[in-house]
N, C-alpha and C positions, 0 to 999 in steps of 0.2 A: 325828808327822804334821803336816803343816802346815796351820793350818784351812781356808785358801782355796782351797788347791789352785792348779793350773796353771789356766788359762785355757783348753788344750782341754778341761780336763776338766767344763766348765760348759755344760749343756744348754742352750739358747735358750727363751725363752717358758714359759707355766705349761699348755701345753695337756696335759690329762690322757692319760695314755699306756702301758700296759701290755705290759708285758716280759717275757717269760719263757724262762728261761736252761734248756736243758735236759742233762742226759748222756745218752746212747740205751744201750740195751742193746747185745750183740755179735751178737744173730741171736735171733728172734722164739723166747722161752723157753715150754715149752709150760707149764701149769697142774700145780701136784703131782698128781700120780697118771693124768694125761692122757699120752696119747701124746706121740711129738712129732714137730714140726714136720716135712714134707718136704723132700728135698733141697732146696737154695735158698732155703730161708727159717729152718730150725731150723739146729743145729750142724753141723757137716763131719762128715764120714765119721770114725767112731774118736773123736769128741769126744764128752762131754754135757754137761749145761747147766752142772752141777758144776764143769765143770773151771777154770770162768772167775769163779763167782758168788761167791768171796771176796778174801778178798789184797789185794793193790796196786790189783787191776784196777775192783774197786769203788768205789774213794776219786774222787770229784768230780775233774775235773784242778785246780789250782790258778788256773789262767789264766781259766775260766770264774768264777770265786768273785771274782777281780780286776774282771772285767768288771762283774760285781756289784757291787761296793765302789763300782768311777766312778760307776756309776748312779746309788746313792743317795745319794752325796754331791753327785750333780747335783740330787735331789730330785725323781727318775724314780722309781715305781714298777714295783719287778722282785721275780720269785719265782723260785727258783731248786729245778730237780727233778732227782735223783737213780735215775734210773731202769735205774742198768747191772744190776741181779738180776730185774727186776719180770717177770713172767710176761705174755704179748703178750696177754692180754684184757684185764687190769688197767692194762698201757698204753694201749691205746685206751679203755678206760670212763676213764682221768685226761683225753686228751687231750679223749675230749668233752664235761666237763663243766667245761672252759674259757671260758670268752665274754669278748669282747669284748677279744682279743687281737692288736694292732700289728702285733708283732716278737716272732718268733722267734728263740732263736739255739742252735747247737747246737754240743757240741766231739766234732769226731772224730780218734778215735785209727786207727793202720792196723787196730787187733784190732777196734772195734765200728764200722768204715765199712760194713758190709752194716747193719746192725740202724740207723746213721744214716740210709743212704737210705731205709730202709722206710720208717722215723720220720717225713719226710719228705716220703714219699707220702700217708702218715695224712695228715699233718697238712695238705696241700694241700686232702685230699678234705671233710677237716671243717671249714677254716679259709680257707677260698678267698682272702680277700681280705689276708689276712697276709701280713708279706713275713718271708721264711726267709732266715736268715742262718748259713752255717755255717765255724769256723775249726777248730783245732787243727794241730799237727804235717803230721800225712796231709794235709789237703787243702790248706798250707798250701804243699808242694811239687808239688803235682798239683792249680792251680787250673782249667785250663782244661778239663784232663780231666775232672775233678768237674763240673762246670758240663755240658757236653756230654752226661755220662751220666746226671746227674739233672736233669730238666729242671725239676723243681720248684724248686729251688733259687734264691734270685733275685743272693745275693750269698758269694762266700767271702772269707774275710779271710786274708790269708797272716803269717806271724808273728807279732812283738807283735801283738797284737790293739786297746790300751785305748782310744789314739786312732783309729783307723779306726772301731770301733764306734760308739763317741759321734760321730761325722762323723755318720755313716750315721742315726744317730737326731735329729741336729738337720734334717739333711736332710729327712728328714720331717715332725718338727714345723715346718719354713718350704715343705712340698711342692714340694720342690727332686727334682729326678734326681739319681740317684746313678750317676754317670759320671766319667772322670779324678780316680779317689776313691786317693791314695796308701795302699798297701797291702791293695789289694782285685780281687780281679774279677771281674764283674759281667755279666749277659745284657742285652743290647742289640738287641730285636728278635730275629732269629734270628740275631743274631751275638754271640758272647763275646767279653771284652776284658779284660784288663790292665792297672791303672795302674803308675803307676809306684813303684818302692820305697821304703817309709817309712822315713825320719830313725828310729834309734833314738833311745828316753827316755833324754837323756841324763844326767839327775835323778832317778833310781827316787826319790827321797825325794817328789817330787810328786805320785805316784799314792796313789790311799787305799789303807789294808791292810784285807784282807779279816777279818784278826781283828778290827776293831772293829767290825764289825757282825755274823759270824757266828763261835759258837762252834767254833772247829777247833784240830786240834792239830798240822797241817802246817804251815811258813812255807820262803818263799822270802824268803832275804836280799840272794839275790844273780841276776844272769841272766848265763849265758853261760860257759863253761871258758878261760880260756888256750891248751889245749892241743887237735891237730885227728885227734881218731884215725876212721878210715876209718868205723866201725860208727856212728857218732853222728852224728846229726841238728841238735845243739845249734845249730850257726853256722847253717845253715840258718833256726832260728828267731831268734838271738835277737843273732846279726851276731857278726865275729871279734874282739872286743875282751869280755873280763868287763865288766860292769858293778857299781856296788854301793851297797844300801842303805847311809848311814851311821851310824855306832854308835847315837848316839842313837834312830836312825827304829826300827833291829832293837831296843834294850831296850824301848822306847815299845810295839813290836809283843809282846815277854816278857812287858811289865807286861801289856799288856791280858789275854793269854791266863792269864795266872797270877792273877792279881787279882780281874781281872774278871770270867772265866769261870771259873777253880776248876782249869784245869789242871795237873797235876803231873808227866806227862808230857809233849816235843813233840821232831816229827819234824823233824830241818832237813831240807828236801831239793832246797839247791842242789847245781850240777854239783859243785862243788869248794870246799868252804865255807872251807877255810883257803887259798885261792887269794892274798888279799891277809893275808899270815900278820900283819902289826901290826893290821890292822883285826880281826882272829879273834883276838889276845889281848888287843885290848881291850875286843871284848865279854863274854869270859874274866872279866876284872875289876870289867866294870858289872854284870853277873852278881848278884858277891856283893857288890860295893860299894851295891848298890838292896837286896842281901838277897833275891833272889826265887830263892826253893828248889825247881827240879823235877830231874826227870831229862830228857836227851835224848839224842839220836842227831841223828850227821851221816854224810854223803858224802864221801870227798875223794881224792887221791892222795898216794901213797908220798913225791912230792918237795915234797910239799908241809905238811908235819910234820916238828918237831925236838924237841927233849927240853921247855926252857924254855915249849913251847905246848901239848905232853900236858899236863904236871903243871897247867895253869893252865885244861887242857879240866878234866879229873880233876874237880879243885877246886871247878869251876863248875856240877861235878851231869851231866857228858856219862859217858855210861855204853856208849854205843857205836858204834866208827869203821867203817865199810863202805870197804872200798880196792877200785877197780877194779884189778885184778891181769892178768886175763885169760891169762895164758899165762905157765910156763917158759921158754918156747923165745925165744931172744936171735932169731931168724931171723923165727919169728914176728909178735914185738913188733914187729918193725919194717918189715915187710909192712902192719903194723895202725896204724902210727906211732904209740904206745903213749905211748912217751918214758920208759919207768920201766924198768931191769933188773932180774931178779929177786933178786941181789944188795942193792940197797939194798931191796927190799921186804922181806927178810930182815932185814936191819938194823931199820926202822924196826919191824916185828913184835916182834924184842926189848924197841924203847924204848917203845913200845906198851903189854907187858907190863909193865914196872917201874912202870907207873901203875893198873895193875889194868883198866884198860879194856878192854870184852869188843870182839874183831876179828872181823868175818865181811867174808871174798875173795868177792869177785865171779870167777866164772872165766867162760870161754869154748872153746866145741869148733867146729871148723869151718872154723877161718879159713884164707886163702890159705897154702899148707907143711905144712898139719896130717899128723900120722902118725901110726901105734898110738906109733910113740917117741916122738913131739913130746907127744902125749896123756899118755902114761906119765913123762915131764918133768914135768908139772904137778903130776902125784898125787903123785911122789914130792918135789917142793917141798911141797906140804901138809903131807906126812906130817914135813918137816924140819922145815919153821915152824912145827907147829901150833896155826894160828889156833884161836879158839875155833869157829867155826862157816865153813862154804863153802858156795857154790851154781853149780853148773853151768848154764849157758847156751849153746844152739846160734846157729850166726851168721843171723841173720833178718832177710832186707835190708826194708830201710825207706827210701821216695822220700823223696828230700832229703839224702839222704849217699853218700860219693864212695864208697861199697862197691857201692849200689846203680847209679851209675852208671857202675863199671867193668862189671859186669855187662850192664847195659844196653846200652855202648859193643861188648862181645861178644857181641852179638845174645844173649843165653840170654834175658834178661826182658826186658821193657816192659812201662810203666803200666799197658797194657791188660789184665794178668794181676790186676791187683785189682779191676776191677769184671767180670772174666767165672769166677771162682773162687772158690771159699767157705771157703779155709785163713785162719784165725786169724791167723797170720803169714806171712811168706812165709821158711819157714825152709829153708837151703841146705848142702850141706855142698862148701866149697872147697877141700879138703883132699886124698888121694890117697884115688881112688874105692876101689880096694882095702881099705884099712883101715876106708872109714866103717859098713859093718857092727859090726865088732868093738868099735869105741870108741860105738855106740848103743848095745849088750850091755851096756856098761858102762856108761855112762849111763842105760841103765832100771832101775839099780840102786842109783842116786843122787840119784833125782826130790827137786825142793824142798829146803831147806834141810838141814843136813848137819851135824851136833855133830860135833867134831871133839877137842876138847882143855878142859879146865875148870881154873880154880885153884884147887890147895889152899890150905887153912887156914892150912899155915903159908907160902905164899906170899902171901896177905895180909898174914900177921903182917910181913911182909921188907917190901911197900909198906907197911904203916902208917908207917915211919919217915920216907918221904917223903909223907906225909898225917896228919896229926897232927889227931887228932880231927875223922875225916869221916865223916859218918853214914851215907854211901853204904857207904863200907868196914866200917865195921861190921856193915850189914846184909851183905856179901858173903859176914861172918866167920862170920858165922849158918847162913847157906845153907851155907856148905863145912863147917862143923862136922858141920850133920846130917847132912850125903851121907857124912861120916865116921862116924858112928855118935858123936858127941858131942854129948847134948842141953844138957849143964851148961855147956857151953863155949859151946856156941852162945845159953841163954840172958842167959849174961853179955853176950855180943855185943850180942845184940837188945836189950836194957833200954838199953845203952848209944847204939845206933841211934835210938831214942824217944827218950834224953835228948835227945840232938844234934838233933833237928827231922826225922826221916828224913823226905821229903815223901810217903810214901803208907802213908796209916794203914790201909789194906784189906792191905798186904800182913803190915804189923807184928802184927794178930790172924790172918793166915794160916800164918806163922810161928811164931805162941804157939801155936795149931792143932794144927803140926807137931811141937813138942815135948812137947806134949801127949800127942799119940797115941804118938809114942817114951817116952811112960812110961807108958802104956797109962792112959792118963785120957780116957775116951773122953769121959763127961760134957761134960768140959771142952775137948776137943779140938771138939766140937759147938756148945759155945756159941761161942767163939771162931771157926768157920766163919761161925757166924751173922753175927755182929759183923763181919767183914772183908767178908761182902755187904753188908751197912748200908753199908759205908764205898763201896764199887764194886764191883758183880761182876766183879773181872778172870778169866778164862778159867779161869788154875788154882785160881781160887776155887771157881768153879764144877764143876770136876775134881776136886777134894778132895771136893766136897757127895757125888758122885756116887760114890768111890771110900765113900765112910763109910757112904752108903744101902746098896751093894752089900755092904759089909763086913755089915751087919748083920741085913739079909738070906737070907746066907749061916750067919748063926748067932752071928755078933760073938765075943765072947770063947770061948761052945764050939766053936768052929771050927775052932781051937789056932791059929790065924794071924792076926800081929799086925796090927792096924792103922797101913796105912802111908800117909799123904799126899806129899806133893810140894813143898818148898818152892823150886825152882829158880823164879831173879827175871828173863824172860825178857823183851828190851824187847817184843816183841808183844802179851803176856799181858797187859802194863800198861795197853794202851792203850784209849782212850774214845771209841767212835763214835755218832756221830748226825748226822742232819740238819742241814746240807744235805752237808757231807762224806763221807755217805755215806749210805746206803738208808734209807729210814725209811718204814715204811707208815699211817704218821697223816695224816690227810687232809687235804689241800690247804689253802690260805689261802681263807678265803670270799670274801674280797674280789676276785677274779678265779673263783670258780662261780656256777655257775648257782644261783639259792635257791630 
């Protein structure tokens, strides 16, 4: 990162100024064991609060955490709250024990724009003289709409957001109007108005990273796809050319998170991370040339990977590639402007595999052509390639992308259908109405993620020779031995996993754990549970504790049923959340409550 920064990104004057970045829930959650909410203000019809309070949907967006980073390296004070699970009393006892609050800003997605406006109205009613500022995706294609229908509202930001933000707050500290503000728009009296569109960053290395100031394990390296398919929003946000961190800015952003936070997991989650394939194998190389040892996962497309840049993901600790696939059907894909045949996604699924790297397909139901056969193309591509993992997706038009606006263009939707209805997404089925019962049948049979295919032991053993003492692979060798019934095999593995540096020592006593208990040492398989909590409770940490309480329970060894753990090493399991990245109920910063 570069110490000075741009020059937008420097706030004016030292007038003290309080910030607060928030995420809104998705619709006023009621209290555990309370009722909930009435129509129009709790869940839709056939939803509950569950449905939405873990997952992706909880993670902070990334772009508010950015917003954050300018701030403080302008030397603005900002707090940044995580409030997509928080039950709606406990949101408003936060908002009002707030004081002495500027700005507001808030990101809405299309799933949590009802629970944003509410948000919103609170926060009017308790904070009168604040001025509310809100960006993300959703409102970033429906400025004027937003504005209109929430009148609270004083400003939305459309797109990038980092320079328009930081305008908008030097503006205040010089008590300027915020009018003909590029990338924004703004209430003017009783009139709304539009500026005009911002210049993208054409420097991502200028903006500060949100890893150096808060512990997370997601990064954006890059902004924007190459490619324009119909269902995505991306160019809408973030304009039609890629943009891209440079090598040095993403290790500098590695180191922090590995070093300096403790990370040893991280999520990339740009559109297409191997989009510029030499700048993604040279990060490949600074990787392991700095020596910083974690695992991650990335996004990308099928034409956008070749052999020479798996082995050099492999190598560099990436453990797993997510390909938007979206459809079998050649007809389809190109209705969807896709750009990838299923053909080379096949291909590239084999070369995939010769590096051990676990594959989960993004798919899609619904789109413009779809049939029970178009549908039944998909599954049986699955069933040909099998990925390790798949997840089904219905098509869910979202403002800002040309899916939603052929629609619109056919009279079926407008705007107006998000602020007068209370569905989650606005999800459609384009396909022959005929069929789309049949293929929902199917589909409620497939909810969330989807194992599909695993590698055996001795298909490690076949990649070791293209990975020569990796400690990822070894731990792999581990995990496939026991799902085989081989403990001694597998302890071989794991000792040697430990030698080599494997980066997460909670999993390496979760796996001693496991072999443990396949040789019925429960003692031992107990203390070693213990010990991989010490180190992080990842999930199946926690799932093992619970599987061995119950075992024992039940009678333990006189029960005549052996005890069995779980060592599958799944990237979710791994991973580390807290504040501000996600939910956290520890109380606020005092420095903005009331005392």
């Amino acid at each position: 990162m570069r110490p000075g920064g741009s020059a937008a990104s420097q706030a004016v004057g030292t007038t003290p100024m309080n910030i607060v970045l928030l995420y809104p829930p998705p619709w006023k959650i009621s209290e555990h064991g309370d009722p909930p909410y009435p129509p129009g203000e709790g869940a839709p019809a056939g939803f509950n609060d569950n449905a939405v309070l873990s997952g992706d949907f909880t993670q902070t967006p990334y772009g508010l955490l950015s917003l954050a980073a300018q701030l403080l390296r302008a030397g603005l004070r900002v707090s940044v709250f995580n409030l997509s699970n928080y039950p709606w009393p406990e949101v408003e006892k936060r908002i009002h024990r707030l004081v002495d609050v500027d700005l507001f800003g808030l990101s809405c997605l299309t799933a949590n724009r009802r629970g944003m406006a509410m948000l919103v109205r609170f926060i009017r009613r308790v904070h009168p003289a604040a001025r509310i500022v809100v960006g993300g995706p959703h409102v970033s294609a429906l400025p004027l709409a937003t504005l209109e229908h929430i009148p609270e509202i004083d400003v939305v930001v459309m797109g990038e957001g980092e320079r328009t933000f930081l305008e908008i707050v030097n503006r205040m500290l010089r008590a300027e109007a915020i009018d003909d503000l590029p990338g924004a728009a703004w209430r003017s009296g009783t009139r709304c108005q539009v500026g005009p569109p911002t210049i993208p960053i054409e420097d991502l290395d200028t903006l500060a990273s949100p890893v150096h100031y808060y512990d997370i394990g997601t990064l954006l390296t890059s902004r924007g796809c190459p490619k324009c398919c119909t269902f995505c929003s991306s160019r809408m946000m973030w304009g039609r050319r890629p943009r891209f961190h440079s090598v040095d800015f993403v290790l500098d952003m590695l180191e922090a998170a590995v070093r300096r936070h403790g990370r040893k997991i991280i999520a990339i989650k740009d559109d297409t991370f191997t989009a510029d394939r030499d700048r993604a194998l040279e990060i490949c190389r600074q990787i392991r040339h700095r020596n910083l040892v974690f695992i991650w996962s990335c996004e990308t497309r099928a034409d956008c990977l070749d052999e020479e840049l798996l082995g050099a993901m492999r190598m560099a600790g990436c453990k797993r590639i997510s390909l938007g696939v979206e459809s079998a059907s050649e007809k389809i894909l190109k209705n969807i402007r896709k750009q990838v045949l299923p053909d080379l996604v096949q291909d590239v699924t084999q070369l995939i595999k010769r590096y051990g790297i676990q594959i989960r397909y993004y798919m899609m139901v619904g789109n413009r052509g779809e049939t029970y056969e178009t549908f039944h193309q998909s599954i049986e591509f699955i069933n040909r390639c099998q990925p390790n993992q798949f997840v089904f997706s219905q098509l869910h038009l979202y403002p800002g992308t040309e899916e939603f606006d052929l629609f619109m263009a056919n009279g079926i939707v407008s705007s107006e259908i998000f602020f007068q209805r209370d569905f989650l997404c606005l999800t459609v089925f384009a396909g022959q109405s005929r069929d789309e019962q049949k293929i929902r049948t199917c589909l409620a049979r497939m909810q969330g993620v989807q194992n599909c295919w695993q590698y055996r032991a001795e298909d490690y053993a076949e990649i070791g020779a293209r990975l020569p003492e990796h400690s990822n692979l070894y731990m792999d060798l581990c995990c496939a031995c026991l799902r085989e019934g081989n403990p001694v095999a597998a302890q071989r593995h794991l000792d040697r996993a430990a030698a080599l540096g494997y980066a997460l020592s909670g999993r390496i006593f979760n796996a001693r754990a496991c072999i443990a208990a396949a040789n019925q040492d429960v003692e031992k398989a107990a203390a070693h549970l213990e010990t991989a909590l010490n180190c992080y409770p990842h999930s199946d940490v926690i799932e093992n504790r619970e599987r061995l309480k119950n075992w024992l329970s039940r009678g333990g060894p006189l029960s005549g049923k052996p005890l069995v753990l779980n060592c599958e090493d799944h990237f979710e399991s791994n991973r580390i959340c807290c504040a501000p990245e996600h939910p956290d109920p520890l109380p606020l910063p005092a420095t903005i409550y009331e005392t």
